[in-house]
N, C-alpha and C positions, 0 to 999 in steps of 0.2 A: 380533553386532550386525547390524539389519538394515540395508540401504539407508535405508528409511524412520525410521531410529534415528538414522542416518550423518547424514542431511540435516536434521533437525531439531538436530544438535549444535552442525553447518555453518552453518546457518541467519543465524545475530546475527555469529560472528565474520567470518564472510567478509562480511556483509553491510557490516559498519565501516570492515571494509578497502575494501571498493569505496567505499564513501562517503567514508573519508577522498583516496582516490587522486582520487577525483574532483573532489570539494574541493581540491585543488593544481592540476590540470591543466584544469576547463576553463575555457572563456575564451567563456559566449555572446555572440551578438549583441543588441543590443535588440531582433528580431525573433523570432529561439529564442526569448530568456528570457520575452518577452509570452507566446507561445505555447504553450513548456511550462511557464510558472507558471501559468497557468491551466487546465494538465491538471494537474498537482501539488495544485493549492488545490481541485479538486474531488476528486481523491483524500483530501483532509484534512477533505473535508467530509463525504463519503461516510462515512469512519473514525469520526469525531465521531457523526452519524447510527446508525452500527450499533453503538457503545458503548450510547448511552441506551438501547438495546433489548435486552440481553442480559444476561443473569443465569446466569450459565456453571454447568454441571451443575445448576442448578437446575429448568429448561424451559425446553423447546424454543423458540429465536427462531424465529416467522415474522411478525413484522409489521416498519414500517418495510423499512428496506432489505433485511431477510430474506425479505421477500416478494417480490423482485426477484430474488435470488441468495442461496442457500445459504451464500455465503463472503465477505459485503460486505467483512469488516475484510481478509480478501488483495486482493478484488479494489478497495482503495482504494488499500491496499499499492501495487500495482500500478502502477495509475496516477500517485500518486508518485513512482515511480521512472523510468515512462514517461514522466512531465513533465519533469522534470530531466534525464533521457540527453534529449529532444528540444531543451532549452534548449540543451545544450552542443554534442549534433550529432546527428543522424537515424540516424545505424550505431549509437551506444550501444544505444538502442532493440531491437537482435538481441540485444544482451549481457543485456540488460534481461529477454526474453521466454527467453533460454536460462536465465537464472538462477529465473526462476518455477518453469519445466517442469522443471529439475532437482532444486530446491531444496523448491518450493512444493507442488509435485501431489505428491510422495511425505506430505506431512506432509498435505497434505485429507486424502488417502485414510486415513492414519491416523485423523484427526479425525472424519471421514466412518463409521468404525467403532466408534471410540468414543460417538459420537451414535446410531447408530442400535441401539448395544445398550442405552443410558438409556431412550431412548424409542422405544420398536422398533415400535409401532403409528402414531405419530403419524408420527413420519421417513417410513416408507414415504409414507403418501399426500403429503407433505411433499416429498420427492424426486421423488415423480412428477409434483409440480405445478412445482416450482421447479429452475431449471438450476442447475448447482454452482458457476459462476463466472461467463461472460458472464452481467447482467443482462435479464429478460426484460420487456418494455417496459412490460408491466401489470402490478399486482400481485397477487399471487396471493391470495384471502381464505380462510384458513385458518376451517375453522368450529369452533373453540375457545372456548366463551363464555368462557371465564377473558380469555383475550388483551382487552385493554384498548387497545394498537396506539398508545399516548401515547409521546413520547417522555420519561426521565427524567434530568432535570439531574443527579440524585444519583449514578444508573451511569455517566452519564458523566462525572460526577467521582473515582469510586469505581475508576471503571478508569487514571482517569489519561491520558485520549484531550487534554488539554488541552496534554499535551505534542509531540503531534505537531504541533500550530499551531504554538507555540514556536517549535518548530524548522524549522520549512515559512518561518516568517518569518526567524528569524538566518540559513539557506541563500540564501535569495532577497538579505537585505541583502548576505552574504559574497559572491554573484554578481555584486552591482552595484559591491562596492567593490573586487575584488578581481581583476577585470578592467582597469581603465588602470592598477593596479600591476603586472602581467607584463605589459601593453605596453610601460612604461615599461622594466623592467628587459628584456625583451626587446629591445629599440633599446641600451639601454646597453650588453648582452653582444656586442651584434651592431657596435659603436661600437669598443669594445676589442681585439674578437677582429679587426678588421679593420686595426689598426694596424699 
């Protein structure tokens, strides 16, 4: 098994696990949680965005957010998870960018191979114009008369990208209610243990 095999297997379960650990222990401030729910809610947007536009093994994404970055749905990934480690504290954020680089780049690169042997003409000028992960400010116009460049409500219902909202929203509420409960029990442990 390769690395690139290892990491993709990695991928969902360890990703649960940090999600669920995180989910118990942080505790943001109103100021975190403004801040990175709104790098989170633009990662869900982003996500949403490169759904309507992709037709997986079918051809090549480049319009929408594909015309920006080669890998919008990680790099919304991404920022989800950049939102949320900055809600709860600014050091997650390292945990955040080592789990991309360990987790994430071995599986592009895989992805990244498998794309450009489907469509091995197109990818190339396709990669030469579009960065693989940071967004590039303008969008790249691919000259494909077929590309139509609309976004479609059906792939992105078809992919199921309506669940990362879902869940962008029960996070953000479990962040606001679930906060003066471990302060409360916080003061109570600390009430007891001090008798």
């Amino acid at each position: 098994m390769t690395y690139s095999e290892f990491a993709k297997r990695l991928r969902l379960p360890l990703g649960f696990l940090l999600g669920i650990t995180y989910l118990v222990f942080a505790r943001p401030t109103p100021l975190t949680l403004a801040v990175g729910g709104a790098i989170a809610l633009i990662g869900v947007i982003v996500r949403g965005w490169a759904s309507g536009h992709i037709s997986k093994n079918e051809r090549l994404a480049t319009t929408g957010p594909y015309a920006h970055t080669r890998n919008p749905l990680y790099f919304g990934s991404f920022l989800i998870a950049a939102g949320f480690a900055i809600a709860a504290h600014w050091a997650l954020l390292l945990l955040v960018v080592a789990f991309f680089v360990l987790i994430y780049a071995p599986t592009m690169q895989r992805e990244k191979a498998n794309i450009a042997g489907r469509f091995p003409d197109a990818y190339q000028a396709y990669a030469a114009n579009v960065p693989a992960f940071v967004p590039r400010p303008t969008p790249w116009k691919a000259t494909h008369p077929d590309d139509e460049g609309a976004f479609s409500l059906d792939l992105y219902m078809k992919h199921g990208e309506w669940k990362a909202g879902l869940t962008y929203l029960l996070v953000i509420a479990w962040l606001i209610w679930h906060r003066p409960i471990m302060d409360i029990a916080s003061r109570v442990w600390r009430s007891v243990t001090s008798l």
